[in-house]
C-alpha positions as CSV (number, residue, x, y, z in Angstrom):
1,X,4.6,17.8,0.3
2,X,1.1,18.5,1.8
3,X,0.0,22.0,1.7
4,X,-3.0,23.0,4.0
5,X,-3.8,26.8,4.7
6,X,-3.3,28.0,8.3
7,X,-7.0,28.1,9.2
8,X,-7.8,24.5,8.0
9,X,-7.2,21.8,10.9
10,X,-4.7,19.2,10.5
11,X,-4.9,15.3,10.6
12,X,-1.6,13.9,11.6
13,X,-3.1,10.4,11.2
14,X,-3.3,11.1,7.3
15,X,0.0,12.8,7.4
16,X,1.2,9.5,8.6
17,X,-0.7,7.6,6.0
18,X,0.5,9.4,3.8
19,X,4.3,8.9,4.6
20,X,3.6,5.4,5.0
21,X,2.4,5.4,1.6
22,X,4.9,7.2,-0.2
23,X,7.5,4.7,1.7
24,X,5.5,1.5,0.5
25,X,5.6,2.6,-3.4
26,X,9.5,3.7,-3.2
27,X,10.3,0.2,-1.5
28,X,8.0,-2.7,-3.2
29,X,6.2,-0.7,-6.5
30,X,2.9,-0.4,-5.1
31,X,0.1,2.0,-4.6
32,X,-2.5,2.2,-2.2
33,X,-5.9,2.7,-2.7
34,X,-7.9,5.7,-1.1
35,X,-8.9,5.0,2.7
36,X,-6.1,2.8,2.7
37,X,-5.1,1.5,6.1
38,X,-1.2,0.1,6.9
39,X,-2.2,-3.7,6.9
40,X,-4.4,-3.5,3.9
41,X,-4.2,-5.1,0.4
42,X,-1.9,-2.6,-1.9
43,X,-2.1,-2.7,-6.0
44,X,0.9,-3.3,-8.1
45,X,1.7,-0.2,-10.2
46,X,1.1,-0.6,-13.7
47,X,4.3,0.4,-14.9
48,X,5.8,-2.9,-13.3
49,X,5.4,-5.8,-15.9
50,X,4.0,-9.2,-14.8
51,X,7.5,-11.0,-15.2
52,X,8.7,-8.6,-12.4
53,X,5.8,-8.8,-10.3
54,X,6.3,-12.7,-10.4
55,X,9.6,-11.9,-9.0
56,X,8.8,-9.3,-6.1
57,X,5.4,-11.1,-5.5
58,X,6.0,-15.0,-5.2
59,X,2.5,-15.0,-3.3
60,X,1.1,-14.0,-6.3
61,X,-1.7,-11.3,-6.9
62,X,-5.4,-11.2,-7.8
63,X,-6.4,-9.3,-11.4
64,X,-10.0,-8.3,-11.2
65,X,-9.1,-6.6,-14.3
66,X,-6.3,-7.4,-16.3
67,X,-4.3,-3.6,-15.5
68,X,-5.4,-3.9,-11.7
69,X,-3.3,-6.3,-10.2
70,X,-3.9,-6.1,-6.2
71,X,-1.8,-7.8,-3.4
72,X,-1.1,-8.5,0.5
73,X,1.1,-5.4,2.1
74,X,4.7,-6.7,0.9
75,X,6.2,-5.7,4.2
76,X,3.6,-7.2,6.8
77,X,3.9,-10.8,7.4
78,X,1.3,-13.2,8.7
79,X,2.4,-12.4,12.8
80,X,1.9,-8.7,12.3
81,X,-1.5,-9.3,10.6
82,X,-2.5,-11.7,13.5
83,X,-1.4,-9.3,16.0
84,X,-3.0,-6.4,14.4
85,X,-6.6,-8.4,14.3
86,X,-6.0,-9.3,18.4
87,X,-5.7,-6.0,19.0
């Protein structure tokens, strides 16, 4: 839950960002890093081990660093990405 107080404005854009979010880590074990967008590359939580990740990331992932382990949006395919950028 997001708390604001009454006299501070609120962003429904980040409300929905953050619901989007919260979906995408329930669903496919990821987080998103801050000024995330929906569309961008997610990371795969640490708590899932690599033998998992094989299995609900066939595309694989890119390590920077061996506990960040960052990956294409799980539920955005190659059309919505194209139709996103024509937009």
């Amino acid at each position: 839950m997001i708390t604001y107080p009454a006299s501070t404005g609120r962003n429904f854009d980040e409300i929905l960002r953050v619901i989007d979010s919260l979906q995408l880590t329930a669903k496919y074990s990821v987080a998103t890093p801050v000024n995330w967008k929906d569309g961008d590359d997610v990371i795969i939580v640490p708590s899932l081990s690599d033998e998992a990740a094989k299995e609900k990331f066939p595309n694989g992932w890119r390590a920077p660093k061996p506990y960040l382990r960052i990956t294409k949006q799980p539920n955005k395919t190659s059309t919505d990405t194209a139709a996103k950028s024509a937009t």
